[in-house]
C-alpha positions, 0 to 999 in steps of 0.5 A, a space after each residue: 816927702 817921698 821914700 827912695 831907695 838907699 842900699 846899704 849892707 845891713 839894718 833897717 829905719 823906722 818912718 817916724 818911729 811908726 812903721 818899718 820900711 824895707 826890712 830884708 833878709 840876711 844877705 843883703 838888707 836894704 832901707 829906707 831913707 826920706 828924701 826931699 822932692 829936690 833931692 829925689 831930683 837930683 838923684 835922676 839927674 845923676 842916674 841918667 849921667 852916669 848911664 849916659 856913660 854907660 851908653 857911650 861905652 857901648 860905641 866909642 864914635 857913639 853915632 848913627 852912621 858909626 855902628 857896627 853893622 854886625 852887632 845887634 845892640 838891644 837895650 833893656 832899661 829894666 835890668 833883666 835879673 835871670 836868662 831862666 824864662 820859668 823863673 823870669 819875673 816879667 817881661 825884660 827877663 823873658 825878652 832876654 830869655 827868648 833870645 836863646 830859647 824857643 817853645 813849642 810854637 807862639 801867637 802871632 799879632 793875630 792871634 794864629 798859632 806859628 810853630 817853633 820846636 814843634 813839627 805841625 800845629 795840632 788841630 782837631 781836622 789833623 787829629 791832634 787835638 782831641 774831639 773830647 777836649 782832654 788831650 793835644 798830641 804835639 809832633 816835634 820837629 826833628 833834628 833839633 840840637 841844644 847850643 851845646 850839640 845835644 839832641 833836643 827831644 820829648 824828655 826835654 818837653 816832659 822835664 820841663 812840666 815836671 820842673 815848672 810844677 814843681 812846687 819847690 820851684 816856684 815857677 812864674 809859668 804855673 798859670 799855663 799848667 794849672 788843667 794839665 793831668 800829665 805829659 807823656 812821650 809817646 816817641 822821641 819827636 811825640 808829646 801827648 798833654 792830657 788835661 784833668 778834665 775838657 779844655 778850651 784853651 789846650 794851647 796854652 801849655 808849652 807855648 808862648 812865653 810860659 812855654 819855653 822848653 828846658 834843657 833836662 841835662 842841664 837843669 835836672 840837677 836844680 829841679 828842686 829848692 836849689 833852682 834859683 842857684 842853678 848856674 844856668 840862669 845866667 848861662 843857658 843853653 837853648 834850641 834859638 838863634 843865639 846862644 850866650 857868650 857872656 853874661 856881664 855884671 857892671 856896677 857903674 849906675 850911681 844913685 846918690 850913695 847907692 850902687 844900681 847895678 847893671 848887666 851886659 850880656 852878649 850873645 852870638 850866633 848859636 852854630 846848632 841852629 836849625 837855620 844858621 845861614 840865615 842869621 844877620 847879625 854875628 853878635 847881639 848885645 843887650 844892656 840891662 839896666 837905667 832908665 827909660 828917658 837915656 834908652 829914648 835918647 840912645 835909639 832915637 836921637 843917639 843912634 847908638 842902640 838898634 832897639 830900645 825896650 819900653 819907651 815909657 817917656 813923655 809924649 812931647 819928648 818921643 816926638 822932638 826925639 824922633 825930629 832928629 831922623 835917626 830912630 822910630 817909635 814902634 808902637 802896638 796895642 796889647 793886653 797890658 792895663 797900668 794898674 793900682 794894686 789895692 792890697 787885701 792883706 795887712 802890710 804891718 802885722 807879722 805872722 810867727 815868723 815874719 812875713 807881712 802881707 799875710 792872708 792871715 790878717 786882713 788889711 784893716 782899711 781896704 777890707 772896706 768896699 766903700 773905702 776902695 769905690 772911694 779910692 777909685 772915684 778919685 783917680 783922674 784917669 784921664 789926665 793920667 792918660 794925657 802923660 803918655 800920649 798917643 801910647 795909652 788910654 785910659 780904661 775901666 777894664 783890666 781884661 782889655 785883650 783881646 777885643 772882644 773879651 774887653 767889657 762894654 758895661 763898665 765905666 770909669 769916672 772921676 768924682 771927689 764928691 762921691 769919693 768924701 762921701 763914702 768915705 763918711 758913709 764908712 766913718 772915716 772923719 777927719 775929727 783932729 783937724 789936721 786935714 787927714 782922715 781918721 777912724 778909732 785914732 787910726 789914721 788914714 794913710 797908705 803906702 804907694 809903691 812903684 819902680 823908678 819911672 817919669 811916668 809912673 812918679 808923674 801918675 804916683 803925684 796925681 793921685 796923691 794929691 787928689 787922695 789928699 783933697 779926699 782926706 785921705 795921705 799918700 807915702 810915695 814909695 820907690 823902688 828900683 825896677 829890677 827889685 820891684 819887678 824881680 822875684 830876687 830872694 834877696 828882697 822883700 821890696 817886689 811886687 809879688 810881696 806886695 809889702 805896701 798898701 797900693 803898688 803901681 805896675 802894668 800886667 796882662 794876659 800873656 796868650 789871646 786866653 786869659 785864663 792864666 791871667 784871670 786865674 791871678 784873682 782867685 782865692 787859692 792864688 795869693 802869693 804867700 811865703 809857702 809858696 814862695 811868693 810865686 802864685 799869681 794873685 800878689 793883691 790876695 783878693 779873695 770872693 767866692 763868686 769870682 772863683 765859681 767864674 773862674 772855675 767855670 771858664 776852665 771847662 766851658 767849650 763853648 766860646 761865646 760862653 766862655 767869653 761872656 764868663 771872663 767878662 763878667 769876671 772882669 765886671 765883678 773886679 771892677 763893681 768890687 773895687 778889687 782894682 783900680 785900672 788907669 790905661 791900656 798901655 801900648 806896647 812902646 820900643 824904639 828902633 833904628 831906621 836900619 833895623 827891618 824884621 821886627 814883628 811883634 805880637 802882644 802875646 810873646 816877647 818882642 824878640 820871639 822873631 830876632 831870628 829875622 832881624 837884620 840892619 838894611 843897606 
């Protein structure tokens, strides 16, 4: 039986009177109640009805050739839960956040730097980049306004290092921060980083996704603990395209007795934008919340959406989708690796003042080598492959972007042999007979968590029953995707407190440098209460050999060196069964047959261009 989720207003349930599920702070508790394969199906049933009509409300003739031509209608199934980027806990925050907010400049797909706030892009030929590698000069471009007519200038670059650094902040964007020494403003259009010691990768701050510059008049007040209160993370003021009308709450989503909520956001065009005349579209729309199957049906067969984030449905149904002629899958390869998470903490100790999953207890069963290789050997990658299709493959790697940073000397195999014995090798037996495995009267059985996802549940099936043939028991666990992938304080049931014994989700490297993505396996990044939860290492695994690695990417200027040092990073993790990748996950959205202009690039949000977007005749 498999755990779902059921919001309530307060108290907490035992899983037979063993272990306690989903505890929550004061202010909104949420628990934890069995429920019946049957069941859990019926309750999707009942989501994707009640986000049909979600849907149908978004065009009351809800047809292709009906829509408004003016309205860009964007859905993102996976409710984003802030519009503030350096507080965004993944990619649907960071879509929604990009369309109001610019960084310095981005990455296209092939991995060239395209400019954005700034004037030129900094080079050692133009003397921007220093010969040493310790600093980058950035030029910004003039005459820019915040939406509302404020001058946009270097303060507003400054203040927005300040505030990502700041610890009481908690920022998901440290990662591209971690070499910087200081940021000065040499002038109101001149920014100079100068890093703590040579730095290959200079382009990483201010930059991206991570490198979306703030507004100091509007968060100075917040740039302290208060920063998750700021009402500018939901009414931001930005330098892009658009700027926000309304950000819209709508709690019309059903799961049994329990209420998911959604979100309506609207934006229209913002009238200090550098290139106003060229904007398409006199509104956009994006809808938050649902779920992947409805967001397929809505852009491909429907009509009724002009793009569709995340497809991650099955193959056969993206195909008898896109018979209907209305929609077109839009599918590109990037850094994201679908991965089980193996956690190195202890999920059921407490420290003093309750938090789990602390690096104080080491996780008493998968501390074991031999139980984690185990682990790994007897997941069948290749079949969970087969769920997606053309838009994944399986992999031994979780550095897989780009090309040439993906190892070539790590294999992947599926053995039930192999895995029972070192399972024996590690005296894990079953000695009672009830086909479970067991050491010194422990039991071995895991918690599995993931959010609500066909795919992902379909994959969670797989790998139970395989673990189950090894002797080894699986608890599926699920999780609405806005709780899992979001970083609410609200909620002990993420991703980044990782209060479970594996977790599923898809991660990867956010730049063509892996470096702020690699540093997420080193000892001082374990995500812990006191620092929020915010650094980046959720697993916390922690080997010496892989922080020496790492510390020596961070100043290698030699690029080959630097490459074969982040590959063998990626070889360690893997030879230690620190992780157990699945696939290499295709970036997978849909689009209307109208909609032109859409550019992606793996190294920013697919919205970084919407500037572009228009509905062709």
């Amino acid at each position: 039986m498999d755990l779902m989720l059921n919001r309530v207003n307060q108290g907490e349930r035992t899983r037979r009177g063993r272990y306690m599920m989903g505890v929550q702070p004061a202010r909104k508790a949420l628990r934890w109640r069995l429920t019946s394969p049957r069941k859990s199906k019926s309750r999707r049933m009942v989501v994707t009805g009640a986000i049909t009509i979600l849907l149908i409300g978004l065009s009351q003739t809800a047809r292709s050739a009906d829509v408004d031509r003016d309205t860009l209608r964007l859905l993102i199934w996976q409710a984003p839960s802030t519009l503030n980027p350096h507080l965004a806990p993944g990619i649907k925050d960071q879509t929604a956040s990009r369309i109001v907010y610019e960084p310095l400049a981005s990455f296209d797909d092939e991995g060239n730097l395209v400019p954005f706030l700034a004037a030129e892009i900094p080079s050692v030929a133009n003397g921007q980049v220093a010969a040493d590698g310790r600093s980058v000069t950035w030029k910004l471009r003039p005459n820019v306004k915040w939406s509302d007519g404020v001058p946009f200038t270097a303060k507003d670059v400054l203040f927005t290092h300040a505030y990502i650094t700041n610890k009481d902040i908690g920022s998901s964007s440290t990662g591209s921060y971690r070499s910087v020494e200081k940021v000065e403003a040499l002038d109101d259009l001149t920014v100079k980083v100068t890093f703590k010691t040579v730095n290959p990768a200079w382009s990483l701050p201010f930059v991206g996704v991570q490198g979306m510059i703030i507004p100091e008049h509007v968060f100075a007040a917040y740039n302290n603990k208060d920063a998750v209160y700021a009402p500018a993370n939901l009414a931001p003021i930005g330098t892009g395209p658009y700027r926000l009308k309304e950000f819209r709450t709508e709690d019309v989503l059903l799961i049994g007795e329990d209420v998911v909520n959604t979100v309506k956001i609207i934006f229209e065009p913002n009238p200090e934008y550098r290139d106003r005349a060229s904007l398409n579209f006199k509104q956009v729309t994006l809808q938050g919340g649902g779920d992947a199957n409805t967001a397929a049906d809505a852009v491909l067969s429907e009509g009724i959406i002009d793009y569709a984030w995340n497809l991650q449905v099955g193959e056969a149904e993206l195909r008898r989708l896109e018979t209907k002629g209305v929609g077109r899958v839009a599918l590109y390869w990037g850094s994201y690796v679908e991965r089980v998470m193996l956690n190195f903490s202890d999920p059921k100790r407490e420290t003093a003042d309750g938090e789990r999953s602390s690096t104080q207890f080491p996780h008493p069963i998968l501390n074991d080598r031999r139980v984690r290789q185990a682990l790994s050997v007897a997941v069948d990658r290749e079949k969970i492959a087969e769920l997606y299709g053309r838009s994944a493959r399986a992999t031994a790697n979780v550095l897989v972007s780009p090309a040439s940073f993906a190892s070539q000397n790590t294999r992947w195999e599926f053995n039930l042999d192999k895995a029972r014995a070192l399972l024996d090798e590690a005296g894990w037996r079953d000695s009672d007979g009830d086909s479970v495995r067991d050491k010194n009267g422990v039991p071995l059985s895991l918690i599995f968590q993931t959010s609500f996802n066909s795919v992902r549940e379909k994959t969670q099936d797989i790998i139970k029953a395989d673990f189950a043939s090894i002797g080894v028991r699986v608890e599926n666990k699920l999780i609405d995707a806005s709780i899992f992938l979001g970083s609410t304080p609200d909620s002990t049931n993420t991703r980044r407190h990782f209060y479970s014994d594996l977790e599923e989700f898809a991660y990867g490297n956010k730049g063509p440098d892996p470096g702020s993505y690699m540093i997420g396996w080193t000892c001082a990044e374990a995500a812990q209460k006191a620092n929020n939860w915010s650094a980046s290492n959720w697993a916390r695994y922690c080997n010496g050999e892989y922080d020496a690695l790492f510390k020596a990417s961070a100043t290698e200027m030699d690029p080959e060196k630097r490459r074969r040092l982040f590959v063998a990073m990626n070889d360690l993790l893997i030879s230690d069964a620190a992780v157990i990748p699945l696939v290499e996950w295709s970036y997978v959205s849909g689009l209307r047959n109208d909609i032109v202009g859409y550019d992606p690039t793996p190294w920013d949000s697919e919205t970084w261009n919407i500037a572009k977007w228009q509905r062709k005749n």
